[in-house]
C-alpha positions in Angstrom: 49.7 -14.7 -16.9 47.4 -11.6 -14.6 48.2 -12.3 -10.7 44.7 -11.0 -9.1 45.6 -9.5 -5.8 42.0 -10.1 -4.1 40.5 -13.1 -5.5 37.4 -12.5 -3.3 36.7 -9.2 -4.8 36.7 -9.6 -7.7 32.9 -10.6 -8.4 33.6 -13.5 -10.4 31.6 -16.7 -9.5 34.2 -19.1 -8.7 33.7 -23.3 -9.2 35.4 -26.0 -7.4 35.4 -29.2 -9.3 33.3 -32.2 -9.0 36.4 -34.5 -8.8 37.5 -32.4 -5.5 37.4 -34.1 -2.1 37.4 -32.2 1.5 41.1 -32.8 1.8 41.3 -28.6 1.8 43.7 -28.9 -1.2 41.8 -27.5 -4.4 41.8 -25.2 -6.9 38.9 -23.2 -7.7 38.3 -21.4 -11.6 35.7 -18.6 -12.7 34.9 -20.2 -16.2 33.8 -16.8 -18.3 34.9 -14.3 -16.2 37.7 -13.2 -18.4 38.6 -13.1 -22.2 40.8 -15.7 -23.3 41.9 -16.3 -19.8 40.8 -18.5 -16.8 41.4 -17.2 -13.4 42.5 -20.3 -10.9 42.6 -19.7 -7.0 43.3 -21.7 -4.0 39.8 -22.8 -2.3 41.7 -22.2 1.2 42.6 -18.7 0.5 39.1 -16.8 -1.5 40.5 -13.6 -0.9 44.2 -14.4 -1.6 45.2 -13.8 -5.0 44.7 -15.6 -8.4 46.2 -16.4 -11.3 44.4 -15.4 -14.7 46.1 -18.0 -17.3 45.5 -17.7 -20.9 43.8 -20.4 -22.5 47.0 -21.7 -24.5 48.8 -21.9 -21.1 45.8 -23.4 -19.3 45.2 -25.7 -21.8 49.3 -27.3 -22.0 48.7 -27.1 -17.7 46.0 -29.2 -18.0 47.4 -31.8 -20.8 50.7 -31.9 -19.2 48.4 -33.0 -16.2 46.5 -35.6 -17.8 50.2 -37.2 -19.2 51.7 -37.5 -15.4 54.1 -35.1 -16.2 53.1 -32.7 -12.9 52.6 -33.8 -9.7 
């Protein structure tokens, strides 16, 4: 895991996802913008830092997700 100090200048073209609402509360990615890594950041905070997770990590987030095991 990379912590990106300044999300916002980093020139990565960052995506918010479909399934998001306005409640303010979502995560935004920059799909390509690193190798075998996928930066996340908080859509309140663009210029606040990131989090570059590698794909293995990203991946087990995402499943352990999908299982209920996160809330």
């Amino acid at each position: 895991m990379t912590i990106i100090p300044n999300a916002s200048a980093t020139g990565f073209t960052w995506t918010k996802s479909t399934f998001s609402g306005n409640q303010g509360d979502c995560l935004e990615t920059a799909h390509g913008a690193l190798p075998a890594a996928l930066p996340v950041r908080d859509s309140k905070r663009p210029a606040g830092p990131a989090i570059a997770f590698s794909d293995t990590a990203w991946g087990g987030f995402v499943d352990a997700l999908k299982r209920g095991d996160v809330a």
